[in-house]
MDTraj code that builds the backbone (N, CA, C; nanometers):
import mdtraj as md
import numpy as np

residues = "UNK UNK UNK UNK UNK UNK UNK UNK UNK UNK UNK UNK UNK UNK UNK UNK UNK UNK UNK UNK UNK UNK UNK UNK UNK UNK UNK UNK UNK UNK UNK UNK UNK UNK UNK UNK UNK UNK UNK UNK UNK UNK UNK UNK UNK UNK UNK UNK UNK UNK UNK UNK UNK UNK UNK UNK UNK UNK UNK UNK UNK UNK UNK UNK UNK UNK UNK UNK UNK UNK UNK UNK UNK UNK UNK UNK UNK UNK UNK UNK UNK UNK UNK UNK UNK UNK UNK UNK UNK UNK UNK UNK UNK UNK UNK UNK UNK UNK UNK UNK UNK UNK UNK UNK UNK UNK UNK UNK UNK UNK UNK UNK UNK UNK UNK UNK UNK UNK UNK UNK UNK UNK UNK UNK UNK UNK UNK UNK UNK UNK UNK UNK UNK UNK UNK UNK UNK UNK UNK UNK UNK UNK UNK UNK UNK UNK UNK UNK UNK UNK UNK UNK UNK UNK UNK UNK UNK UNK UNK UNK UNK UNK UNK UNK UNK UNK UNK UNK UNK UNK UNK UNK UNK UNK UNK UNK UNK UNK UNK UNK".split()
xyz = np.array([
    [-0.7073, 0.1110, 0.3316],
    [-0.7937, 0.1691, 0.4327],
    [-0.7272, 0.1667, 0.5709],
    [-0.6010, 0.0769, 0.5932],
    [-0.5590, 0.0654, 0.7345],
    [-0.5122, 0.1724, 0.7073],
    [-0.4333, 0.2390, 0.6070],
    [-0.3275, 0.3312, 0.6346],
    [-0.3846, 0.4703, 0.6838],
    [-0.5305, 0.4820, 0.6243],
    [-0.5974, 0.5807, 0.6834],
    [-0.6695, 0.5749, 0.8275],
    [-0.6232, 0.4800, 0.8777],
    [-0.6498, 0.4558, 1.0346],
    [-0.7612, 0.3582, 1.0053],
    [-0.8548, 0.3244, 0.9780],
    [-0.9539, 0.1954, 0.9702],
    [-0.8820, 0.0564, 1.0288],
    [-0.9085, 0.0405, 1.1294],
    [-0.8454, -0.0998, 1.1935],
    [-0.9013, -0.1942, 1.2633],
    [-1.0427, -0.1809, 1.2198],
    [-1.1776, -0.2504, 1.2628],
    [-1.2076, -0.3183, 1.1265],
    [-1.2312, -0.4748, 1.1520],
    [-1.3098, -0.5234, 1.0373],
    [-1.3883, -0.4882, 0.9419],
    [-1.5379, -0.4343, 1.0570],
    [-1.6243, -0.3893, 0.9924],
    [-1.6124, -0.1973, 0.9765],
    [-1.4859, -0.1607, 0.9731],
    [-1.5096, -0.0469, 0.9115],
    [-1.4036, -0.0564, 0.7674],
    [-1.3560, -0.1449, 0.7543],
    [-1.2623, -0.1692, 0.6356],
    [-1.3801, -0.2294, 0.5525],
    [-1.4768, -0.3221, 0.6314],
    [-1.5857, -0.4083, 0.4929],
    [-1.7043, -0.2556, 0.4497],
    [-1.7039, -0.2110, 0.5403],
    [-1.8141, -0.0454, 0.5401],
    [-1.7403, 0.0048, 0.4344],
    [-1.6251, 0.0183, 0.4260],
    [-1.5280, 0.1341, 0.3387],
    [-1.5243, 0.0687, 0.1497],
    [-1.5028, -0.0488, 0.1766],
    [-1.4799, -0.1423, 0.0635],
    [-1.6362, -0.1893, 0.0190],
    [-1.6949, -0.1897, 0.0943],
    [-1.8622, -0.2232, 0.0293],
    [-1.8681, -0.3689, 0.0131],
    [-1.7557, -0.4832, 0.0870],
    [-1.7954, -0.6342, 0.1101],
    [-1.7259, -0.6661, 0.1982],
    [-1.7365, -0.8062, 0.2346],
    [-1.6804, -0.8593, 0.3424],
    [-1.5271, -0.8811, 0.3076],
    [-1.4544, -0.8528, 0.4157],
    [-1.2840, -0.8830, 0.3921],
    [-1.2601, -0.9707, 0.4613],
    [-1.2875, -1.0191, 0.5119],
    [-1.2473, -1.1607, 0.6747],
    [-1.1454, -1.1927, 0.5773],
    [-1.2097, -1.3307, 0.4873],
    [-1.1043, -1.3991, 0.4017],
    [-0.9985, -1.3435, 0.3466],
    [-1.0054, -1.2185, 0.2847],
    [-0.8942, -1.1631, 0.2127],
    [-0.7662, -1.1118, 0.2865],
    [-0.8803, -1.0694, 0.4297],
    [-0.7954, -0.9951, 0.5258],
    [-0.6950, -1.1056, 0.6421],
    [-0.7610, -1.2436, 0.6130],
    [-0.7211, -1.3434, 0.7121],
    [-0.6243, -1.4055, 0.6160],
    [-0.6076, -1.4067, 0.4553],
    [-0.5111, -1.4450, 0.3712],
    [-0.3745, -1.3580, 0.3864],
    [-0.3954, -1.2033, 0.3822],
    [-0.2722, -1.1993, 0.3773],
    [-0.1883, -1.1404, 0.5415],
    [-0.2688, -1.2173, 0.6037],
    [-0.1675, -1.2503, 0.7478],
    [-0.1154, -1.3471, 0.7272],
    [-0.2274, -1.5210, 0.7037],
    [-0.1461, -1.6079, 0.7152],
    [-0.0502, -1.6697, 0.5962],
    [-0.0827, -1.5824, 0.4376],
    [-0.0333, -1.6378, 0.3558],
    [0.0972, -1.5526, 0.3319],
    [0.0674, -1.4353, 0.3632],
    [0.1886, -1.3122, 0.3485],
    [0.2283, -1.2565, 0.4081],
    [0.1492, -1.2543, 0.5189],
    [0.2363, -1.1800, 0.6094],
    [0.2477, -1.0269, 0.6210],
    [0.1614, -0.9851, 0.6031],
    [0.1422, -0.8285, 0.5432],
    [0.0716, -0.7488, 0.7098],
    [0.0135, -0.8412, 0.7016],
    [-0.1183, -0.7933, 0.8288],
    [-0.0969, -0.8302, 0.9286],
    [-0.1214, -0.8484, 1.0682],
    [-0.1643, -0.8685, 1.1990],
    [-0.2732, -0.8377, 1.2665],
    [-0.3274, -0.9661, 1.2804],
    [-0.4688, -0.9333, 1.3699],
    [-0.4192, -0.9181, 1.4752],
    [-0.4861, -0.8324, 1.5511],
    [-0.4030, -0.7769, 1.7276],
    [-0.5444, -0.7867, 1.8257],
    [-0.5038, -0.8206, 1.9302],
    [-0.6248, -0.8130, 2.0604],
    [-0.5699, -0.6953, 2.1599],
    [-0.6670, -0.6784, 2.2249],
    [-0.5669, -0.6008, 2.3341],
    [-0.5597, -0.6620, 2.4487],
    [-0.4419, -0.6460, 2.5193],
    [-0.4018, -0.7433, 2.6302],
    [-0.5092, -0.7434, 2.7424],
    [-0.5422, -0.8690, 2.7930],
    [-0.6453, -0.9377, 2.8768],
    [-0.7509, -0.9435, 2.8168],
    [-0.7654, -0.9463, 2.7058],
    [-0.9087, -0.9836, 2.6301],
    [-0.9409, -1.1399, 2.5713],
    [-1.0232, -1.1549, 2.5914],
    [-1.0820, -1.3086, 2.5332],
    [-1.0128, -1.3760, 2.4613],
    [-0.9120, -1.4758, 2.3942],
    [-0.8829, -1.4966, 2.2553],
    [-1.0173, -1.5226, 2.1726],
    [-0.9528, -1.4302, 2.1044],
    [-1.0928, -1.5101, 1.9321],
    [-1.1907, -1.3672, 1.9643],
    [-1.1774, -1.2567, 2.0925],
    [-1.3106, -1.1724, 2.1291],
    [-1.2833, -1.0850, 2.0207],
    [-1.4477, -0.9989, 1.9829],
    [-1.4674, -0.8865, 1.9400],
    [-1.3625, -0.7227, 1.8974],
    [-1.3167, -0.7585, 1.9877],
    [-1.2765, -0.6364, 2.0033],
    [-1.1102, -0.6317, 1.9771],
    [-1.0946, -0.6527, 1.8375],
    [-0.9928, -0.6917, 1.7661],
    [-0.9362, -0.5708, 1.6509],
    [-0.8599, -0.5700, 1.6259],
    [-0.8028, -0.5011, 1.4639],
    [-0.7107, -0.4916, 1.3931],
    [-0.6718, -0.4955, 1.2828],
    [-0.5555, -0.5751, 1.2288],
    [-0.4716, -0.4097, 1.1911],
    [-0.3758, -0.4613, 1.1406],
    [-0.2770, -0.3772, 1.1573],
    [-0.1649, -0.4144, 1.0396],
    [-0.1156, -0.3140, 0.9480],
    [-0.0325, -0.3178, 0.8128],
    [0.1171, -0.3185, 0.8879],
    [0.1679, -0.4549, 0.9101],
    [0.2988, -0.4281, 1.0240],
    [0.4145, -0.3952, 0.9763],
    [0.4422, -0.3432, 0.8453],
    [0.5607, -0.3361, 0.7495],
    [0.5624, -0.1347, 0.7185],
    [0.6450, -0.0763, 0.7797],
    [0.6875, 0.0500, 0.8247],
    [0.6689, 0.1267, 0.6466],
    [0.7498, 0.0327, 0.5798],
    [0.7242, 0.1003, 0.4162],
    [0.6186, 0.1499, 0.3524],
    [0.5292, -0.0322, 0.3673],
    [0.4153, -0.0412, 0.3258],
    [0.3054, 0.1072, 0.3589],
    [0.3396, 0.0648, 0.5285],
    [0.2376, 0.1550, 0.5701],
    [0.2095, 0.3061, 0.5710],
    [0.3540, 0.3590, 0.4790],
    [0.3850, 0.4755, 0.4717],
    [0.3415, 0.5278, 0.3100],
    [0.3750, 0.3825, 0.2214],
    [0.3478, 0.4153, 0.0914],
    [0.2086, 0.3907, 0.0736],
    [0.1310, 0.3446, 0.1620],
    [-0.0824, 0.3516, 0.1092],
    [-0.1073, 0.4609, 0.2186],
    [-0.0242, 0.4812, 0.2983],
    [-0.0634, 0.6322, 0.3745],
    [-0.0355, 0.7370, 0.2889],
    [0.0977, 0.7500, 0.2505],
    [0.1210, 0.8949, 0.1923],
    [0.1256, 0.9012, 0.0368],
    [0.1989, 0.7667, -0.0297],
    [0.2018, 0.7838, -0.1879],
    [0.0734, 0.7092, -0.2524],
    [0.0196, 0.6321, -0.2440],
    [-0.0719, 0.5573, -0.3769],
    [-0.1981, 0.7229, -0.3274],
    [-0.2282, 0.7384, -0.1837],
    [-0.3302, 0.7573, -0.1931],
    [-0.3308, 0.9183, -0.2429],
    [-0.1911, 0.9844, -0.2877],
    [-0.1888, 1.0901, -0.2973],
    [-0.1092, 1.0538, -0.4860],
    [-0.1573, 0.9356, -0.5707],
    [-0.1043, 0.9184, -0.6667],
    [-0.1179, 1.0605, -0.7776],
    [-0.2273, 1.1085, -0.7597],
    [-0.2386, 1.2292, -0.8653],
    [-0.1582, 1.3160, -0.8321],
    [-0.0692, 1.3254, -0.7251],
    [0.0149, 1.4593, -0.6824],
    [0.1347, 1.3803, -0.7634],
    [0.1667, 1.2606, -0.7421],
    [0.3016, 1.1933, -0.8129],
    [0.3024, 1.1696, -0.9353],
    [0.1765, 1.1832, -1.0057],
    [0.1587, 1.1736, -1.1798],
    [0.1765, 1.3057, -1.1873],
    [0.1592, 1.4019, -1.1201],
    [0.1453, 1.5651, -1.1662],
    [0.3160, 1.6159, -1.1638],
    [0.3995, 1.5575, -1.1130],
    [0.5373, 1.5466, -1.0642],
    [0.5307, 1.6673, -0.9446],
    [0.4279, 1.6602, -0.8528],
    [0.3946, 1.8248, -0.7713],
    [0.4481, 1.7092, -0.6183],
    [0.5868, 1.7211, -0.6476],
    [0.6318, 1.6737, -0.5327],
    [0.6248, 1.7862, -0.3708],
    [0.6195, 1.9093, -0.4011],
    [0.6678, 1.9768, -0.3213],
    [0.4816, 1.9839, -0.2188],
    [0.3596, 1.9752, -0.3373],
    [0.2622, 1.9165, -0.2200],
    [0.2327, 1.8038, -0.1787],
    [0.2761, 1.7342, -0.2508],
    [0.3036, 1.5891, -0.1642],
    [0.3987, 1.6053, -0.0439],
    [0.5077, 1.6498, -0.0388],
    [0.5963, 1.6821, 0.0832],
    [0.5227, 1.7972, 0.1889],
    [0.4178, 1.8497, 0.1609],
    [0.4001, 1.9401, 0.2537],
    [0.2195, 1.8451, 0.2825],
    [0.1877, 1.6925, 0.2504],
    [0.0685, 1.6867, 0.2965],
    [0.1334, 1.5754, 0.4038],
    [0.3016, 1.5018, 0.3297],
    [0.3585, 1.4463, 0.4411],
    [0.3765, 1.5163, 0.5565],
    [0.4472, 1.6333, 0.5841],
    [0.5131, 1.7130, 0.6749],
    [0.4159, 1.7225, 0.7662],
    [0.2608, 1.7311, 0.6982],
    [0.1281, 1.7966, 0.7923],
    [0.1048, 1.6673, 0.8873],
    [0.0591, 1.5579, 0.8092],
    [0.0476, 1.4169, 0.8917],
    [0.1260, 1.3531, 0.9272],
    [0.2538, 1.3399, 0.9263],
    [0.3839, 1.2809, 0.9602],
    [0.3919, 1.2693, 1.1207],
    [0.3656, 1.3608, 1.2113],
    [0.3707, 1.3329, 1.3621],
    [0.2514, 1.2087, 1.3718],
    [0.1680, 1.2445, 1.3176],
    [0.1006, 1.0985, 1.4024],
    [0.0952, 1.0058, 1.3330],
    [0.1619, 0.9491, 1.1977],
    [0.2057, 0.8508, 1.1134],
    [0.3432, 0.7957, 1.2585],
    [0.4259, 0.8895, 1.2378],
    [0.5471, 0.8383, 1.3330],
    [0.4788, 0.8176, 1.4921],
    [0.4082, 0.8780, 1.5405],
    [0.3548, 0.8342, 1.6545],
    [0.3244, 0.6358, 1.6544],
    [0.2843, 0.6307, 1.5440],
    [0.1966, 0.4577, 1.5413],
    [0.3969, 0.3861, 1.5600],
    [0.4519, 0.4296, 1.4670],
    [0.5687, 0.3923, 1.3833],
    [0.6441, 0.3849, 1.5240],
    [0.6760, 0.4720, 1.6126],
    [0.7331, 0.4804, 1.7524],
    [0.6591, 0.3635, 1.8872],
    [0.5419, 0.3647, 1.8626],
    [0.4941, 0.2624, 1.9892],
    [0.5332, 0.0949, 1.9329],
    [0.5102, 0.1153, 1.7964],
    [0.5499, 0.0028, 1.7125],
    [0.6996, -0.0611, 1.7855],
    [0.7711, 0.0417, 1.7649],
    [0.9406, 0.0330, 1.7773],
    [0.9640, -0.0105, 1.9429],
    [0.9014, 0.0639, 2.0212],
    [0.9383, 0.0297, 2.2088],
    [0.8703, -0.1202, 2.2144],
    [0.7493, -0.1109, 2.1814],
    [0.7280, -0.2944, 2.1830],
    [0.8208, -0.3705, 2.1272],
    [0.8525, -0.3761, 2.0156],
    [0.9386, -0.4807, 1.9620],
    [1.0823, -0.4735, 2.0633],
    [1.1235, -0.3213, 2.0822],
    [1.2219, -0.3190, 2.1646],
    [1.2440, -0.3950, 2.2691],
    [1.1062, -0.3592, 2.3899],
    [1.1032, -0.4293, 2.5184],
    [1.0767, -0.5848, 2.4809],
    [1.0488, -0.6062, 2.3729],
    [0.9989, -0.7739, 2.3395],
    [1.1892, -0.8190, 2.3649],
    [1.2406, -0.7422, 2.2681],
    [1.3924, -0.8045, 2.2518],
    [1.4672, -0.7820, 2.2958],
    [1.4378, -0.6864, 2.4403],
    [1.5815, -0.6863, 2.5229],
    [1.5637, -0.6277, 2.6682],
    [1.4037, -0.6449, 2.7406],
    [1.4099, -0.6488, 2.8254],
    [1.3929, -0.7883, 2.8982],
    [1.3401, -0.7795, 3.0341],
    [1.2951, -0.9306, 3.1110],
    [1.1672, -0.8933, 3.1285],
    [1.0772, -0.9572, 2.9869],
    [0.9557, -0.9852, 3.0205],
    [0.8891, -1.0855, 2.9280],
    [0.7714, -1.1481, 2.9421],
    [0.7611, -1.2658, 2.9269],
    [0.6053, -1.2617, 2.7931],
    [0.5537, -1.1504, 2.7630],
    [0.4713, -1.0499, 2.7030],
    [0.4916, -0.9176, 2.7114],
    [0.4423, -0.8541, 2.5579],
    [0.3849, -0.7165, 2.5311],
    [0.3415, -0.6853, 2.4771],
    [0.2641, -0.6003, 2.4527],
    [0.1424, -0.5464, 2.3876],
    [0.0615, -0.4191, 2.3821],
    [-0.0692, -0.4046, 2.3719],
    [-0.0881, -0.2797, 2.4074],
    [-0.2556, -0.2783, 2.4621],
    [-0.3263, -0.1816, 2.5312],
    [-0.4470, -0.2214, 2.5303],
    [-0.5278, -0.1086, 2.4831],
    [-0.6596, -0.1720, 2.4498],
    [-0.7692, -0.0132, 2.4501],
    [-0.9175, -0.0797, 2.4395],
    [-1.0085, -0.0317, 2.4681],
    [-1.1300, -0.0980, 2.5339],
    [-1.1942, -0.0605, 2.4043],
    [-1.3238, -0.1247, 2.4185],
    [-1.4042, -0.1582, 2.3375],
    [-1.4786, -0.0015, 2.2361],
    [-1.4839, 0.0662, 2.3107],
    [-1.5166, 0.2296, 2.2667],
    [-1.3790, 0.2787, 2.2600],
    [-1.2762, 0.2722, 2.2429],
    [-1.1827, 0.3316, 2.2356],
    [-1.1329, 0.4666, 2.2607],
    [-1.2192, 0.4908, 2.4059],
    [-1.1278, 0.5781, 2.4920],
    [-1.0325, 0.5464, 2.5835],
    [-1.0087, 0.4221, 2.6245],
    [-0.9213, 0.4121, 2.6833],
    [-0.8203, 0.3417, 2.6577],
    [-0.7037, 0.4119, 2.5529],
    [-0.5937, 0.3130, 2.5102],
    [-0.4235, 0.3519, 2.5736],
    [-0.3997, 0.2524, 2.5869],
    [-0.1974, 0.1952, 2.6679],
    [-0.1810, 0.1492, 2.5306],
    [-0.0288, 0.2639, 2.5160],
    [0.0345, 0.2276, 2.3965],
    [0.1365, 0.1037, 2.4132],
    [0.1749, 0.0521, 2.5307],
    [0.2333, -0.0217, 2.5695],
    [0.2585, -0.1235, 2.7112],
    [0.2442, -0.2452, 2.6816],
    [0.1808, -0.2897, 2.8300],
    [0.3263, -0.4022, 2.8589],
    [0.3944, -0.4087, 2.8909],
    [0.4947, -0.4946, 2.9059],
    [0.4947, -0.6353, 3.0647],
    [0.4693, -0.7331, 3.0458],
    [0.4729, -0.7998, 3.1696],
    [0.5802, -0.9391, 3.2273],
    [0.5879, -0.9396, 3.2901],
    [0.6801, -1.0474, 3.3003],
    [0.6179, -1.1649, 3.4214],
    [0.5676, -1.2723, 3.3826],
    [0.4462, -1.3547, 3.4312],
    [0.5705, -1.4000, 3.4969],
    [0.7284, -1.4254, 3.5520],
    [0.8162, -1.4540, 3.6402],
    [0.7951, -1.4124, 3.7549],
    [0.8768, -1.2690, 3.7275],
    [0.8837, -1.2206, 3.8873],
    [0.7373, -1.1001, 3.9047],
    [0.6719, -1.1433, 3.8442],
    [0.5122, -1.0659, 3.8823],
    [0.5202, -0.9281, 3.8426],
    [0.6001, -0.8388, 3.7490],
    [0.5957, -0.7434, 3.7643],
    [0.5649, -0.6870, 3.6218],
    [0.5314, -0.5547, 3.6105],
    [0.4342, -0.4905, 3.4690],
    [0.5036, -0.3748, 3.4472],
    [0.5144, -0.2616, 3.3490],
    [0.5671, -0.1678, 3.3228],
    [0.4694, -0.1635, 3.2107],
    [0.3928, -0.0201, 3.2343],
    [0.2957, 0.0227, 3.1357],
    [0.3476, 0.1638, 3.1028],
    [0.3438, 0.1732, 2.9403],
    [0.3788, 0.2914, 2.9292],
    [0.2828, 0.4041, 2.8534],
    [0.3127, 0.5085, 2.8296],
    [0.2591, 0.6014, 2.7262],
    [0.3917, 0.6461, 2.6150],
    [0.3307, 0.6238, 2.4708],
    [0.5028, 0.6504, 2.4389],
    [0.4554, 0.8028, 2.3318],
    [0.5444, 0.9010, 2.3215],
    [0.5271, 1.0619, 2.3016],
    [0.6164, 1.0638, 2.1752],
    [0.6385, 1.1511, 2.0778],
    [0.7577, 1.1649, 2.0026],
    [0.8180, 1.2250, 2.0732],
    [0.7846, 1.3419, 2.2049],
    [0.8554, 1.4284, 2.2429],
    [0.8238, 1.4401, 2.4509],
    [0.8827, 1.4085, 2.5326],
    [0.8777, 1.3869, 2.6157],
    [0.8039, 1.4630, 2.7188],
    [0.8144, 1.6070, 2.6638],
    [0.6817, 1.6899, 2.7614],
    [0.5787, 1.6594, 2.6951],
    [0.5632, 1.5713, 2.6210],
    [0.3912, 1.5795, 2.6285],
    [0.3986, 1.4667, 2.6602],
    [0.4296, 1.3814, 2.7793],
    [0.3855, 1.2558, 2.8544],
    [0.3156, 1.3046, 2.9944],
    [0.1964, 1.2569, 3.0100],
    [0.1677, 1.3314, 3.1364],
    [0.1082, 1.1986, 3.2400],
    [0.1326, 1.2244, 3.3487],
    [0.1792, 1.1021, 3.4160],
    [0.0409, 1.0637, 3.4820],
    [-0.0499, 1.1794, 3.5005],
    [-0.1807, 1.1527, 3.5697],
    [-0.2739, 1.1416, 3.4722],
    [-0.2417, 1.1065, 3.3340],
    [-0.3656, 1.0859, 3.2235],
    [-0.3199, 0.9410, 3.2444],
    [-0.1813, 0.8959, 3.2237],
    [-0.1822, 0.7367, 3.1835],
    [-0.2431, 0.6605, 3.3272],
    [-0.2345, 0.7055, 3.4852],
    [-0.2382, 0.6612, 3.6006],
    [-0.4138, 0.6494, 3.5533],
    [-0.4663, 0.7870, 3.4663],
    [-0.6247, 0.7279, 3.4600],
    [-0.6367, 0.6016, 3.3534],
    [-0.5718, 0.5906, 3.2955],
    [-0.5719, 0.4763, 3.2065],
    [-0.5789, 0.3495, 3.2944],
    [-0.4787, 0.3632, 3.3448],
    [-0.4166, 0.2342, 3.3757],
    [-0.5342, 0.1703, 3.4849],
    [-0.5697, 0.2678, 3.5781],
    [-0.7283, 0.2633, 3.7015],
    [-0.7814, 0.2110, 3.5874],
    [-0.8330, 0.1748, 3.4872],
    [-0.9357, 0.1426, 3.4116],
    [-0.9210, -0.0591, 3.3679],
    [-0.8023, -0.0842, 3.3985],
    [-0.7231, -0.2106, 3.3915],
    [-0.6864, -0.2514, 3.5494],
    [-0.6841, -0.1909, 3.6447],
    [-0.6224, -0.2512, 3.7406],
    [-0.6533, -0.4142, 3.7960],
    [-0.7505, -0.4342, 3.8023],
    [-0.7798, -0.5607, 3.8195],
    [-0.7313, -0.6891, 3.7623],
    [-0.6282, -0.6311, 3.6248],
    [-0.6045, -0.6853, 3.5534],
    [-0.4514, -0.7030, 3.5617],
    [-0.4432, -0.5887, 3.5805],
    [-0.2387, -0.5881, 3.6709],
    [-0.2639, -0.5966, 3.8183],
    [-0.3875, -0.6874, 3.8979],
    [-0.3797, -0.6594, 4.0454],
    [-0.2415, -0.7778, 4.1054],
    [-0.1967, -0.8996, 4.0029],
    [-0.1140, -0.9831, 4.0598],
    [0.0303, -0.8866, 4.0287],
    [0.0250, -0.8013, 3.9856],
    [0.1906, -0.7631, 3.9333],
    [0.2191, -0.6366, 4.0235],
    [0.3397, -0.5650, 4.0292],
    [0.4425, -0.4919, 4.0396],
    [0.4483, -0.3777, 3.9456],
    [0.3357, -0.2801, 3.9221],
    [0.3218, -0.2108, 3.8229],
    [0.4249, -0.1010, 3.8238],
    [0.4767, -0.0680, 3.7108],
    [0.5866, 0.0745, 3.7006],
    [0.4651, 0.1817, 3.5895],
    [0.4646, 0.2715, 3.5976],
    [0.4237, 0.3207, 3.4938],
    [0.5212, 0.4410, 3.4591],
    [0.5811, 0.4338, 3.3212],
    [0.6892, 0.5024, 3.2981],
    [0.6004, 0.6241, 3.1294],
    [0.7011, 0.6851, 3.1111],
    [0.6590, 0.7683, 2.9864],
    [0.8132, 0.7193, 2.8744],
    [0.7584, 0.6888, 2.7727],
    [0.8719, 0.6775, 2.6610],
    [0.8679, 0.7860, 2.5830],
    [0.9730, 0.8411, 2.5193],
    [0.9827, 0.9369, 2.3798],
    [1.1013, 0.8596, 2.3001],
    [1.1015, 0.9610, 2.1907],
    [1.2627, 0.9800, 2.1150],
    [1.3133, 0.9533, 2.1447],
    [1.3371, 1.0233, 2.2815],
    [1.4863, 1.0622, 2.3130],
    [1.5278, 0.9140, 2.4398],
    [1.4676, 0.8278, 2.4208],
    [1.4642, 0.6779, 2.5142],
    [1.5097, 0.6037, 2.3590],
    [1.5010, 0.6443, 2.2354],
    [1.5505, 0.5458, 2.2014],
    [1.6874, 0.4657, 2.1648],
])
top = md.Topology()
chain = top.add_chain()
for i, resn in enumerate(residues, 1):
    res = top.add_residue(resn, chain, resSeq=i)
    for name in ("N", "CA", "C"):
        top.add_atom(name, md.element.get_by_symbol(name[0]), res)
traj = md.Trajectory(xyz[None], top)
């Protein structure tokens, strides 16, 4: 159900018809499969949480192959390749913000990163980078393709957090591809 975007507790226990806490809290801490995620400046332990399939394979094979298994028993590879081709930009969209976090985790100067999005989930930062040193933040929006970063949608984002970056040095930059 994550792979089909469900990344709320209770819409994975809605989907499955019981409670997952336990099952879903086993294979983070026993396997390692999952990640429960907050979004940055939120409560620890708050509401407004959702876990996340953090393994690029995984999340590609319950996105595109188990759940399309009758196209791979039928050997009808060529619509299986054309239901990938259709959803593939915003599969790689998750797969890309994925990649600049871990990036800026491992080779810039900052001290956290993450990402945020509020409780109704209109207002989400694919990437929040901070460095609790020298006070300063770099929030981004990350694109597969660089004209579609637009600089006065993320500036409304970011107004929606300010209070929250009011001690830092904010940059707000646009990532694509072609940054990597």
């Amino acid at each position: 159900e994550m792979a089909a975007g469900m990344t709320k507790q209770s819409e994975i226990d809605g989907a499955l018809g019981k409670n997952t806490g336990a099952f879903l809290d086993n294979l983070e801490t026993e396997y390692s499969y999952l990640h429960h995620k907050q979004p940055m400046f939120s409560k620890p332990n708050g509401r407004n949480s959702r876990w996340q399939l953090d393994d690029c394979f995984l999340r590609f094979w319950f996105r595109f192959i188990l759940r399309n298994q009758a196209l791979v028993e039928m050997e009808r590879n060529d619509l299986l390749l054309e239901i990938v081709e259709r959803d593939y930009e915003r599969y790689s969209g998750l797969v890309l913000e994925q990649y600049f976090r871990q990036k800026w985790m491992e080779e810039e100067r900052v001290t956290v990163v993450g990402n945020y999005w509020d409780r109704n989930g209109l207002n989400e930062i694919d990437m929040i980078a901070l460095n609790d040193i020298d006070k300063t933040a770099v929030v981004a929006e990350i694109k597969r393709q660089r004209k579609k970063f637009n600089p006065n949608e993320l500036a409304d984002k970011v107004s929606a957090i300010e209070k929250d970056l009011a001690k830092y040095d904010v940059k707000q930059i646009g990532l694509s591809m072609e940054d990597m």
